[in-house]
RODREN-791494 format. One line per field, with one value per residue (C-alpha): residue in one letter; x, y, z; residue number from 0. Coordinates in steps of 0.02 Angstrom, whole numbers. Layout:
N
aa: (a | ...)
xx: (X | ...)
yy: (Y | ...)
zz: (Z | ...)
i: (NUM | ...)
This chain:
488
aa: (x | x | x | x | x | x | x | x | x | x | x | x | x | x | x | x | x | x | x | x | x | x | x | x | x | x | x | x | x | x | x | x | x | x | x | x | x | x | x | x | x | x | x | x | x | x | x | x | x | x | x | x | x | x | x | x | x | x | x | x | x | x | x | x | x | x | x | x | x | x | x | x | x | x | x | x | x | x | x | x | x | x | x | x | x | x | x | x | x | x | x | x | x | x | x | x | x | x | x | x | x | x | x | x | x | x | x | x | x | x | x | x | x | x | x | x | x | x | x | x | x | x | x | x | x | x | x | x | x | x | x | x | x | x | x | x | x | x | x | x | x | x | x | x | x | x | x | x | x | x | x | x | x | x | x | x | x | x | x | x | x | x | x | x | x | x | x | x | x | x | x | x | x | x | x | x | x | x | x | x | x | x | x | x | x | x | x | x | x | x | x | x | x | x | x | x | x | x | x | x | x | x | x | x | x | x | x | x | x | x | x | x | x | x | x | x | x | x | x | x | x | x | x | x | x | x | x | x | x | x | x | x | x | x | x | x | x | x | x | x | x | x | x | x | x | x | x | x | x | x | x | x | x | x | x | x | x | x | x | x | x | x | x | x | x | x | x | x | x | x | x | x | x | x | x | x | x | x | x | x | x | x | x | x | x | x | x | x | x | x | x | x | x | x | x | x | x | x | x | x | x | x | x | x | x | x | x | x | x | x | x | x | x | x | x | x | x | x | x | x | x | x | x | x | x | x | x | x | x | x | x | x | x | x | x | x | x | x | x | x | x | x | x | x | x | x | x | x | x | x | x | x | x | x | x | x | x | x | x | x | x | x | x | x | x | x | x | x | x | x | x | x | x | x | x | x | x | x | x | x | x | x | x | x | x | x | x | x | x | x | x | x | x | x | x | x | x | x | x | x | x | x | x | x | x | x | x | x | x | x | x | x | x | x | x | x | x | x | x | x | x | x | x | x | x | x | x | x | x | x | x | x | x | x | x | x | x | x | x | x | x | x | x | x | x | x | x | x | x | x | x | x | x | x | x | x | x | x | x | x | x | x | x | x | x | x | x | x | x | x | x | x | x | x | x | x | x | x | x | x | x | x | x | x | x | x | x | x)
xx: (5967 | 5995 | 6043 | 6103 | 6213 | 6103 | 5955 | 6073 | 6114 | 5916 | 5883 | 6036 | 5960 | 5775 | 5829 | 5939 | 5784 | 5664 | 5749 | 5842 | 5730 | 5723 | 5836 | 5976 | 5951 | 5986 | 6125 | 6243 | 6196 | 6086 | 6033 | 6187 | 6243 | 6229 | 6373 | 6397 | 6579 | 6501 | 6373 | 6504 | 6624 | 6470 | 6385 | 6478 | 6446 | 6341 | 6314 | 6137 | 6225 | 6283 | 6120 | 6013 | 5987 | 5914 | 5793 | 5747 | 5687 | 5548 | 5515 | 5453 | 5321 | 5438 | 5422 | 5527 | 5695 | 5749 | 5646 | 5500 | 5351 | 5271 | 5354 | 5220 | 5304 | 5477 | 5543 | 5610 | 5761 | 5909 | 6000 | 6201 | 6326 | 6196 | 6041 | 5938 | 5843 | 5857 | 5702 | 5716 | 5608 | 5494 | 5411 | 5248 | 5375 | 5518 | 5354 | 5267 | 5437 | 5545 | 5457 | 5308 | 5388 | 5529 | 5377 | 5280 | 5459 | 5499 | 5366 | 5391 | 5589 | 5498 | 5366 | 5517 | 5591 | 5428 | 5314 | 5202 | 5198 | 5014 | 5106 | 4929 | 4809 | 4856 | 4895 | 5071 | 5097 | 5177 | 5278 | 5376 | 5435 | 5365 | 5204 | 5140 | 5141 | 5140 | 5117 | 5282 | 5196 | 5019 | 4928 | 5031 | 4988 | 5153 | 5194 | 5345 | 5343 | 5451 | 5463 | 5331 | 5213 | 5243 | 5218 | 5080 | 4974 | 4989 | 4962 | 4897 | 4731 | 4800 | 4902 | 4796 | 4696 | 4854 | 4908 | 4865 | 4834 | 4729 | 4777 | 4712 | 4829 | 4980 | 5005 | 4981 | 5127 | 5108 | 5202 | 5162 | 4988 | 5008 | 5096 | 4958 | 4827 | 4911 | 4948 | 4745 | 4716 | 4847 | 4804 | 4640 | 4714 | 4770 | 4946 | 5075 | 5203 | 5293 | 5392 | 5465 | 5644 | 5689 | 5687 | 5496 | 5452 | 5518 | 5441 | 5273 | 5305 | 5339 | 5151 | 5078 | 5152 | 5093 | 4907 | 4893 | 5003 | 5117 | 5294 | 5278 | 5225 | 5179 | 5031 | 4968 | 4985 | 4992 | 5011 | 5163 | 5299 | 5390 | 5483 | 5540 | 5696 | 5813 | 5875 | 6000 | 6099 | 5989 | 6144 | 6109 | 5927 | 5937 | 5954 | 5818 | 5688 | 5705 | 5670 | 5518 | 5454 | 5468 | 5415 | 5504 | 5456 | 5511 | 5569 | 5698 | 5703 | 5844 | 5799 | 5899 | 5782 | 5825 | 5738 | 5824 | 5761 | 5736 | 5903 | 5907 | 5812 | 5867 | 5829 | 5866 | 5812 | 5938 | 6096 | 6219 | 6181 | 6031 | 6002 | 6025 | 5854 | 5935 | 5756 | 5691 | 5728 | 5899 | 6050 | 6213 | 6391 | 6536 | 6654 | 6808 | 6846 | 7024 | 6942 | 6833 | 6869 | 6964 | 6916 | 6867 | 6833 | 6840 | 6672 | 6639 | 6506 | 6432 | 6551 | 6712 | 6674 | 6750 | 6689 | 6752 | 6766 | 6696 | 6621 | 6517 | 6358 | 6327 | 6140 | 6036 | 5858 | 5688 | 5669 | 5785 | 5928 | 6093 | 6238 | 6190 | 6318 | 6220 | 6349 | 6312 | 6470 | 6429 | 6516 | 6485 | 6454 | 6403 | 6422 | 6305 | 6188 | 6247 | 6224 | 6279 | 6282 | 6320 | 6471 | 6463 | 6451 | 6566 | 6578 | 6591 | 6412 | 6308 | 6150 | 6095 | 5898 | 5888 | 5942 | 6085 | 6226 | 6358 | 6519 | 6475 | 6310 | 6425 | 6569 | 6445 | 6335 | 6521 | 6564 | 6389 | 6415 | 6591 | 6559 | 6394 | 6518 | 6686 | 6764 | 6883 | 6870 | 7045 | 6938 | 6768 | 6708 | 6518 | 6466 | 6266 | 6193 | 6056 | 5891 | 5907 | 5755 | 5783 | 5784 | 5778 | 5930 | 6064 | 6210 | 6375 | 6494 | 6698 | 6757 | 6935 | 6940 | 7078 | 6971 | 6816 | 6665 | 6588 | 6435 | 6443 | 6253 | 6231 | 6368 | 6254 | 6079 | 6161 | 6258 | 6078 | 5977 | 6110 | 6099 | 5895 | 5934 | 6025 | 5962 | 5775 | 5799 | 5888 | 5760 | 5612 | 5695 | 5730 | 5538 | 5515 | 5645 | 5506 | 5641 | 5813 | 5859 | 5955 | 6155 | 6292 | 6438 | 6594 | 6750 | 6915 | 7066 | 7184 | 7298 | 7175 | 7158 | 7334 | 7381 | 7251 | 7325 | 7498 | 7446 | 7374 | 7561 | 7424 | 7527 | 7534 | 7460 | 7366 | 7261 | 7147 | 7000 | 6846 | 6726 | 6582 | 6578 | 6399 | 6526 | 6488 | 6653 | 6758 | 6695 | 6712 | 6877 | 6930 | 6852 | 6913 | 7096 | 7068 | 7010 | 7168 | 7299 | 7244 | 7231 | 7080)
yy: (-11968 | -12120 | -12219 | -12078 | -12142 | -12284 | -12151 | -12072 | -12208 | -12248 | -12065 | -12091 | -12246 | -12174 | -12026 | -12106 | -12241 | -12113 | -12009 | -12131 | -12114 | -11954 | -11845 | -11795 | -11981 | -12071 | -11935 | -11962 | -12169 | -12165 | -12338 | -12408 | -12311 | -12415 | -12329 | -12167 | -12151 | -12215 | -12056 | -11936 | -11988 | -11981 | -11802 | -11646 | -11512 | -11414 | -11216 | -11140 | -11075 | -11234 | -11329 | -11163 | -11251 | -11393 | -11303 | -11170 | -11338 | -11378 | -11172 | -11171 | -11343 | -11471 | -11623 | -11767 | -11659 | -11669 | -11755 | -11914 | -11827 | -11632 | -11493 | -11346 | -11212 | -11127 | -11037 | -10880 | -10799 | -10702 | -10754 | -10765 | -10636 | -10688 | -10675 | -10559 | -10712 | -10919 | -11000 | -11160 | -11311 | -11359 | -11533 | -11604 | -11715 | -11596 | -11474 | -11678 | -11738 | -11606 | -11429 | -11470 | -11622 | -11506 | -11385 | -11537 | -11589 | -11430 | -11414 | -11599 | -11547 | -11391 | -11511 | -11616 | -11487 | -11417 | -11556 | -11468 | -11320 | -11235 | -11168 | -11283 | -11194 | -11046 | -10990 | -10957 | -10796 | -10814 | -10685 | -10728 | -10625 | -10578 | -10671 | -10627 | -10803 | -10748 | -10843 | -10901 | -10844 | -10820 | -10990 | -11086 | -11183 | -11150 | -11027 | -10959 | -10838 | -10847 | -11032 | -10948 | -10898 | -11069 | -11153 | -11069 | -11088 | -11264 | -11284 | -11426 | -11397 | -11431 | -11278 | -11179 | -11217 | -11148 | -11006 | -10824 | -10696 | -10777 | -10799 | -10633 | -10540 | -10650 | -10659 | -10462 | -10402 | -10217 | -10240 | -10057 | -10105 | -10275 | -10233 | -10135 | -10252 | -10376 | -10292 | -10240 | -10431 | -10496 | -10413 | -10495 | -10669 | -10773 | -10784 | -10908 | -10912 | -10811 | -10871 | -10765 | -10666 | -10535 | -10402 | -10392 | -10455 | -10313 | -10171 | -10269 | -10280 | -10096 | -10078 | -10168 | -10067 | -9891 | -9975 | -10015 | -9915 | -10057 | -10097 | -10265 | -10395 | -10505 | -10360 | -10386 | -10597 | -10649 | -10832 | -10808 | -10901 | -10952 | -10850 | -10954 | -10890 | -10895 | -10858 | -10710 | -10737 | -10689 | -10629 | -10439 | -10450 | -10557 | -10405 | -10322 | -10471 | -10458 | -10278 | -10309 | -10459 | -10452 | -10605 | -10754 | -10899 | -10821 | -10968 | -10954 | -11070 | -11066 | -11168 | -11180 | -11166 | -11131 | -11110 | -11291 | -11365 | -11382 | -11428 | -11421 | -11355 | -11319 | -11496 | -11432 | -11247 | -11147 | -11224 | -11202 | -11327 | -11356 | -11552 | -11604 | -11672 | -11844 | -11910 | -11778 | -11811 | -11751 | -11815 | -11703 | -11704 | -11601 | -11508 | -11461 | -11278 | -11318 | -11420 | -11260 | -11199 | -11376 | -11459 | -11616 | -11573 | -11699 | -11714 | -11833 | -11889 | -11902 | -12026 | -11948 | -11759 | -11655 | -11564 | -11380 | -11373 | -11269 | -11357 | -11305 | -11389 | -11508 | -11568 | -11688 | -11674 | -11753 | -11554 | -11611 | -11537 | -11658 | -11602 | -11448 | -11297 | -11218 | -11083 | -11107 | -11149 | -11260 | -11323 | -11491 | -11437 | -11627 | -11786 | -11907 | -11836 | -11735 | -11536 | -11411 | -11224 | -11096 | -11017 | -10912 | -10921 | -11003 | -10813 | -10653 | -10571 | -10457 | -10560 | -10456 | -10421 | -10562 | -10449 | -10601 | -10470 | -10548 | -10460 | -10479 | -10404 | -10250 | -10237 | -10216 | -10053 | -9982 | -9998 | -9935 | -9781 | -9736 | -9734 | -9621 | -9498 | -9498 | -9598 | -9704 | -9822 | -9887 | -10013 | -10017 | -10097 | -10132 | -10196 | -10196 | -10062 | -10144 | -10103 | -9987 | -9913 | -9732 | -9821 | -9953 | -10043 | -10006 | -10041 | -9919 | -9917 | -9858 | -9809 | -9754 | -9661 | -9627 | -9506 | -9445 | -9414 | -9268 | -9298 | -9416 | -9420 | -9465 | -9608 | -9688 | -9652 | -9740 | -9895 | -9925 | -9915 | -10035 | -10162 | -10157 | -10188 | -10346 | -10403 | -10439 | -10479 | -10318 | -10214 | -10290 | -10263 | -10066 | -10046 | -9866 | -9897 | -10008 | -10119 | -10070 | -9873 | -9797 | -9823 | -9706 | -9698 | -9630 | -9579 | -9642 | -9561 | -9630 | -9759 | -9812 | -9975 | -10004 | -9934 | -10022 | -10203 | -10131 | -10106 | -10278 | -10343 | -10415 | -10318 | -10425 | -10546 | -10656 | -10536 | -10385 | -10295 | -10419 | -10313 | -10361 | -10418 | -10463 | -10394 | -10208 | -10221 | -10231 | -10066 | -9973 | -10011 | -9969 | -9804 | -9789 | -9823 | -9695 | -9555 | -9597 | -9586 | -9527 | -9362 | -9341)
zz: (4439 | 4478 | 4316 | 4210 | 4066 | 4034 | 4003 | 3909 | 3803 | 3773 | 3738 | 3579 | 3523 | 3531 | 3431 | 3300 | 3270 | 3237 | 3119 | 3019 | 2878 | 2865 | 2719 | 2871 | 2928 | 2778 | 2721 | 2890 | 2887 | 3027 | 3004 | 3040 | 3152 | 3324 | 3443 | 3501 | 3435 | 3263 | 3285 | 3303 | 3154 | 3059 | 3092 | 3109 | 3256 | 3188 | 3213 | 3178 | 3024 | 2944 | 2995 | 2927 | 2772 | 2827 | 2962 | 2815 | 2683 | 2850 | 2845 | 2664 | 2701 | 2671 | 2809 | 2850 | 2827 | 3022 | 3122 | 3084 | 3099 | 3045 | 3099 | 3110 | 3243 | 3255 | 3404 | 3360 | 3463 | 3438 | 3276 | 3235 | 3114 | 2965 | 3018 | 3146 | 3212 | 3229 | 3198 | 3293 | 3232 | 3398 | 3366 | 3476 | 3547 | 3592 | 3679 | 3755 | 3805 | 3843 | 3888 | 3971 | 4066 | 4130 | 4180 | 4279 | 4346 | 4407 | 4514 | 4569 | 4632 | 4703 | 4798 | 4862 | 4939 | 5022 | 5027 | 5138 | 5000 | 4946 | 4769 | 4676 | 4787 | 4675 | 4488 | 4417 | 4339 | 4185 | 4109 | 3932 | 3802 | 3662 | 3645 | 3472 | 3369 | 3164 | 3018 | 2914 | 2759 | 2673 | 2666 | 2781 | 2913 | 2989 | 3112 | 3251 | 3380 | 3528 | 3649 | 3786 | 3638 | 3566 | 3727 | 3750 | 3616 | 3635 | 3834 | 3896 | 3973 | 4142 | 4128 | 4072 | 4229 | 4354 | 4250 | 4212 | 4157 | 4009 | 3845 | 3769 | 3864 | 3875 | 3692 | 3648 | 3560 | 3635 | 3782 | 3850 | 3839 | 3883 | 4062 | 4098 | 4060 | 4151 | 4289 | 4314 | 4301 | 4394 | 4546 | 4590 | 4586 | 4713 | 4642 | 4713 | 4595 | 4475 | 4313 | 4199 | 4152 | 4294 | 4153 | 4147 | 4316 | 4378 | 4270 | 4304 | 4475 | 4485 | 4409 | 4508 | 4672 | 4558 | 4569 | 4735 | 4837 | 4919 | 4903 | 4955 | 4822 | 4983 | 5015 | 4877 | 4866 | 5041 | 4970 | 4856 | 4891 | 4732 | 4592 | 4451 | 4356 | 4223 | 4048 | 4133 | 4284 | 4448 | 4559 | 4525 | 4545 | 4689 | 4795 | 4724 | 4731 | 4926 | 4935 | 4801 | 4889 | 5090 | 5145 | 5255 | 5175 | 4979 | 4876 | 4728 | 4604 | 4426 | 4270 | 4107 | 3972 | 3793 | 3610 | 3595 | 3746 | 3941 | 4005 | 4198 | 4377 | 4536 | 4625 | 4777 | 4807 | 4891 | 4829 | 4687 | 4534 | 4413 | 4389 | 4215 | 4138 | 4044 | 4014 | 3911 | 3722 | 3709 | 3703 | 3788 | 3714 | 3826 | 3702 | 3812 | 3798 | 3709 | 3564 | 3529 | 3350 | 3303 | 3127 | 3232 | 3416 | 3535 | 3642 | 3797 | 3881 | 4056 | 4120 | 4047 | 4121 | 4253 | 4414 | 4368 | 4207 | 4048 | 3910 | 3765 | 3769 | 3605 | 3605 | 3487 | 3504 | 3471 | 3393 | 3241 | 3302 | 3274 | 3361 | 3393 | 3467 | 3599 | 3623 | 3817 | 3915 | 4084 | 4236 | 4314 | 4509 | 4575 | 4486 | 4573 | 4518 | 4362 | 4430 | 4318 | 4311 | 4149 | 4153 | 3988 | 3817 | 3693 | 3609 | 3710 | 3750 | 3867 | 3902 | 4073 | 4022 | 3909 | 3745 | 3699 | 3629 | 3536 | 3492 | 3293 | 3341 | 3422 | 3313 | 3182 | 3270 | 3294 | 3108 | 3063 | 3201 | 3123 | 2962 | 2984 | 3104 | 3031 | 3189 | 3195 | 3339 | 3414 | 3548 | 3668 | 3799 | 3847 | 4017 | 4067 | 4207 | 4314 | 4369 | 4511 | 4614 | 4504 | 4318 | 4195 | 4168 | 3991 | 3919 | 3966 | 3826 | 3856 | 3677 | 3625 | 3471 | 3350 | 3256 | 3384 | 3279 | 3222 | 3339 | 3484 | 3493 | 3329 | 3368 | 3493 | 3410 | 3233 | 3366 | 3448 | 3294 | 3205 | 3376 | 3363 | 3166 | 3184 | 3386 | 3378 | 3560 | 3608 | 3483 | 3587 | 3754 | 3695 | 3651 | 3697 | 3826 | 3953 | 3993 | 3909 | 3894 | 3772 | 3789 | 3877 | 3756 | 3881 | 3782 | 3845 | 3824 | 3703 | 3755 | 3897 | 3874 | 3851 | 3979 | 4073 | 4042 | 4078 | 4242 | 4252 | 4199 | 4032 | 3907 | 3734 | 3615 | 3718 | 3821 | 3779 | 3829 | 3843 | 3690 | 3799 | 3977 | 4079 | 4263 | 4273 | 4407 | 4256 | 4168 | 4337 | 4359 | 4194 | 4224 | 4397 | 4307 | 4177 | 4304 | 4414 | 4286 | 4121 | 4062 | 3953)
i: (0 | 1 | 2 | 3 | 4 | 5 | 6 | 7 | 8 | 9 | 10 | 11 | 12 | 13 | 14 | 15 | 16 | 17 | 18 | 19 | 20 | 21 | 22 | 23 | 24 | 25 | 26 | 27 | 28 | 29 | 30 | 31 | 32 | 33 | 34 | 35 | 36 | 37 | 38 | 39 | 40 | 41 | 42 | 43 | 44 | 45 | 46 | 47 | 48 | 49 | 50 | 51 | 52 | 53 | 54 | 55 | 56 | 57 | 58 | 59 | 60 | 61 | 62 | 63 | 64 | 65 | 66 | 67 | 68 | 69 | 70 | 71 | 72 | 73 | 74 | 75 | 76 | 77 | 78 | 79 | 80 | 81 | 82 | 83 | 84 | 85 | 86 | 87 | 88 | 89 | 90 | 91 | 92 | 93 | 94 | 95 | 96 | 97 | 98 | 99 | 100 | 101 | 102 | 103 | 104 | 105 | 106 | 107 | 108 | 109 | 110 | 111 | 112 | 113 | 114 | 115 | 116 | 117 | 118 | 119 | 120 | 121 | 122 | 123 | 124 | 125 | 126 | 127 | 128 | 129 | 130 | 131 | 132 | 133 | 134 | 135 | 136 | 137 | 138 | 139 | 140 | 141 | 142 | 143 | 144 | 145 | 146 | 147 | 148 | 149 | 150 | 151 | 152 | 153 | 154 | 155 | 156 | 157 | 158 | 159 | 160 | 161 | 162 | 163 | 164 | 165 | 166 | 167 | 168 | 169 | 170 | 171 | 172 | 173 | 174 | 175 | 176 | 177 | 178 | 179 | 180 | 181 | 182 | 183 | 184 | 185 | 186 | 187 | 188 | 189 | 190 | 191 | 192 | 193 | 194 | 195 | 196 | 197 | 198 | 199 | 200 | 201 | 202 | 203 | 204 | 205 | 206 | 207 | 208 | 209 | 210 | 211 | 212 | 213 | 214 | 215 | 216 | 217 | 218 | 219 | 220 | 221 | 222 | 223 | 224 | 225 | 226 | 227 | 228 | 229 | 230 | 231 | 232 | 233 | 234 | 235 | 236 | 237 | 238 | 239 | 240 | 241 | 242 | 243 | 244 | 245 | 246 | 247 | 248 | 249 | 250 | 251 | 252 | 253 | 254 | 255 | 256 | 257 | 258 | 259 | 260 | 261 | 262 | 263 | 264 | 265 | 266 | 267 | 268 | 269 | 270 | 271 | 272 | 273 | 274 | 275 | 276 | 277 | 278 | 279 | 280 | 281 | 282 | 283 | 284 | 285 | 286 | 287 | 288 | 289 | 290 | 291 | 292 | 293 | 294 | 295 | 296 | 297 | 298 | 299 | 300 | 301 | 302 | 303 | 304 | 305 | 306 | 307 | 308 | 309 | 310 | 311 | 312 | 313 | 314 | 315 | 316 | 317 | 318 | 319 | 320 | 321 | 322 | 323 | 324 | 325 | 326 | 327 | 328 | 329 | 330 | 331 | 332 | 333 | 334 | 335 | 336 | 337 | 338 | 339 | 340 | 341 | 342 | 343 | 344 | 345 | 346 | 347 | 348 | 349 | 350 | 351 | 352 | 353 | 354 | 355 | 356 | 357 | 358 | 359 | 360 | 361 | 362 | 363 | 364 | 365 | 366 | 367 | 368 | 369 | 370 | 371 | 372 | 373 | 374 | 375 | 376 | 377 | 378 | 379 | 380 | 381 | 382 | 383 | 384 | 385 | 386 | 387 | 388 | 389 | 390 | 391 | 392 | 393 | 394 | 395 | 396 | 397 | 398 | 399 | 400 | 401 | 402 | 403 | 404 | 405 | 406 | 407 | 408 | 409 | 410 | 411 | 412 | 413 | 414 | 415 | 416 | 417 | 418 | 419 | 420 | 421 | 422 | 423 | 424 | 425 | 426 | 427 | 428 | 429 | 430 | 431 | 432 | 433 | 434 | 435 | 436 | 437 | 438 | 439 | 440 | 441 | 442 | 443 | 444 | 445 | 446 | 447 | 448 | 449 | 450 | 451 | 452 | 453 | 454 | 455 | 456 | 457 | 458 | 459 | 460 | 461 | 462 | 463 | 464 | 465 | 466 | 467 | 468 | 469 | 470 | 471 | 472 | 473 | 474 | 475 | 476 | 477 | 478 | 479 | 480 | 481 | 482 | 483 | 484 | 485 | 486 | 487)
């Protein structure tokens, strides 16, 4: 906080010296390089796609390809157009120096805040995803599962000691049976705090109330008094959290943590901005929205950025990653210290439960749909529908058709097989529908959506219908639009 570009510039130097001997070292001169500027003439931006290669060399047992010492775990999450998952290389440094610190400083910002706080007198429920950690392949000693099964399997003993449930149930794959477990042992521990995405906090929550008749999480832990969140924006579970968890002294508390790394916390609970961690092996580049897509973007650093405004996030990491497109975009909020927030996502996406739905991921599932139906598809819209007190949340989809197909059922049943296809993230959040049920397809008349941006005076080249959109507003008024002045 209080020296941040000179950490900044020890992080680069750190990084460059320990990987300059390995292949992607000595390929992009790392040796020589000694200035930022000489870094970034020297190594391209990199996509998961175009640094795939070099990350699928570590996969098959090769070492020293990336980063200076073995690579033995990969985080797996939701992959690009090519492939259904990333596998992100996670070294003992990136989990010593950046995961696990973030976790201990997280609690630290917490303990600043509320210094008088009993959070340690406690455990911490933690709720991931996917916990099941698998081999890459018979007879290696390699393996990947998703971060919180990585992290995980590799806790430090001293959080072990503040966490539950135990291990046997937080890494079961079975997540029907695994809620349930849970929730039985859950309920007999003094819990304090809660980590995890809304998406399953919430359906465990809800078991918890079915075992012991309350519908007050505070009945049940009289001691809680922190839920840690992130992964999804919290605004539309916010709401719900109070209702769920009556209690006065109910402390809320973002982080911005990623496959790729622990980026930022909430330093001060209650207010807009998650402090950017500059002292956690990795080293941040700002790409300015308008060099986005540019055969040489321009990217600045810390002391060339502006309150306000988006940038993709470019990272380099003690994980082996070398400027490295997140595909977050972020706003700088304060700049003594450096606050940020995430604004979106360099491509459009619905990422409401955690499911990370890109528009390749959907134009594909419509393509699949059509062709299995006969439709012809003029344009759609998806927006996400949120957990309500009646139901699980889903994903409402406005389609125009030119041709309608021969079965609109079928349509959806073939778009949400193709999604859990390509999406491991959205196939494990549809898991006989625990946290994601199955989609609403509404047809629109044709010449909605036209019509539509007419009406917004957004008639022409430059604007169109967002394919997928995390504001439910946006799909309502559409429909609101179409039931006003459209005749079906």
């Amino acid at each position: 906080m209080q020296y941040p570009v000179q950490v900044q510039q020890q992080v680069f130097q750190n990084l460059i010296s320990a990987a300059q001997y390995t292949e992607f070292g000595k390929q992009h001169g790392f040796s020589k390089i000694y200035k930022i500027d000489e870094y970034k003439q020297a190594v391209p931006i990199h996509t998961y796609d175009t640094i795939k290669p070099y990350i699928q060399r570590v996969m098959e047992g090769q070492q020293n390809i990336l980063w200076n010492t073995p690579i033995k775990w990969f985080a797996k999450s939701s992959g690009t157009t090519a492939d259904k998952s990333k596998f992100i290389p996670v070294t003992v440094e990136s989990l010593d120096e950046c995961h696990y610190r973030s976790g201990r400083d997280v609690l630290t910002l917490y303990y600043n805040n509320f210094p008088d706080s009993d959070l340690l007198t406690g455990k911490s429920l933690v709720i991931g995803g996917s916990h099941q950690v698998n081999k890459l392949s018979e007879g290696s000693d390699s393996y990947f599962g998703d971060l919180s099964a990585v992290m995980l399997q590799n806790m430090p003993f001293y959080g072990n000691m503040i966490r539950t449930p135990d291990l046997s149930i937080a890494l079961m794959d079975e997540w029907e049976e695994k809620i349930e477990r849970m929730a039985n042992a859950v309920i007999h521990e003094n819990v304090t705090s809660i980590a995890g995405v809304p998406t399953w906090t919430i359906v465990l929550i809800k078991r918890i109330f079915e075992l012991t008749g309350t519908d007050n999480l505070a009945d049940v832990w009289p001691s809680i008094e922190l839920y840690m969140h992130g992964g999804v924006s919290f605004t539309p579970y916010r709401e719900q959290f109070k209702k769920l968890i009556r209690k006065p002294m109910m402390y809320y508390q973002e982080t911005y943590n990623a496959s790729e790394g622990f980026f930022a916390a909430q330093d001060v609970v209650g207010e807009e901005g998650l402090l950017l961690f500059l002292n956690h092996g990795i080293f941040y580049e700002f790409m300015p929205m308008e060099e986005l897509g540019k055969e040489n973007p321009k990217t600045l650093q810390l002391q060339e950025v502006e309150l306000g405004k988006n940038y993709a996030l470019i990272i380099s990491t003690n994980g082996g990653l070398w400027r490295y497109l997140v595909g977050d975009t972020i706003q700088f909020t304060s700049l003594l210290p450096y606050r940020i927030k995430v604004s979106g996502r360099t491509k459009s996406f619905i990422n409401a439960f955690g499911e990370e739905v890109i528009v390749e991921n959907s134009d594909i599932a419509v393509a699949k749909a059509s062709e299995a139906t006969g439709a012809v598809v003029n344009d759609y819209t998806a927006a996400p529908v949120y957990f309500s007190d009646n139901g699980n949340g889903g994903h409402e989809w406005l389609v125009e058709f030119e041709v309608m197909p021969d079965n609109l059922e079928h349509f959806t049943n073939v778009l949400d097989a193709t999604l859990k296809t390509i999406n491991s993230d959205y196939e494990a959040k549809r898991h006989k529908d625990i946290a994601l049920r199955m989609p609403v397809v509404h047809v629109m008349p044709q010449g909605t959506f036209c019509e539509f941006l007419k009406s917004k005076g957004k008639l022409g080249g430059q604007h169109k219908i967002p394919r997928l959109n995390n504001d439910r507003n946006y799909l309502e008024e559409i429909l609101r639009f179409a039931a006003a002045n459209m005749k079906a």
